[in-house]
N, C-alpha and C positions, 0 to 999 in steps of 0.2 A: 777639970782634971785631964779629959783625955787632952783636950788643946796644947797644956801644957807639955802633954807628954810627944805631941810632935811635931810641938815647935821645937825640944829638945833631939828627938831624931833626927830634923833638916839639920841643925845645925852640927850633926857629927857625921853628917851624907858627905864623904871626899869628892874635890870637885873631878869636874867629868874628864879633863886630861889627866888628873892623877888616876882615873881609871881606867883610862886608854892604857896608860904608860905600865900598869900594874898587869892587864891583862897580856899586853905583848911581852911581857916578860915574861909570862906565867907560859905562852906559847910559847918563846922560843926554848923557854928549859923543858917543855913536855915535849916537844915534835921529835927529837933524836931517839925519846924514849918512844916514843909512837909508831916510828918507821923501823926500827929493830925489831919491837913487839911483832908488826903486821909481816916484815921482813922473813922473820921469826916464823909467824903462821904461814906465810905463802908456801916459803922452799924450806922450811923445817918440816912441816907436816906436824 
């Protein structure tokens, strides 16, 4: 049973450039809001 259950998990594991590609995207929409945020705390106070 568990075998079953992952060999079913590898097989919906996305491959590893579709992960690269997923994370740099995920970075570059968070970094604007990141450097605002930090922006934010420096010289906002």
């Amino acid at each position: 049973m568990m075998r079953s259950v992952m060999q079913h998990a590898q097989r919906n594991i996305p491959s590893r450039d579709e992960v690269v590609t997923r994370a740099r995207a995920v970075v570059r929409n968070l970094r604007p809001i990141a450097f605002a945020y930090l922006a934010d705390r420096v010289y906002g106070g």
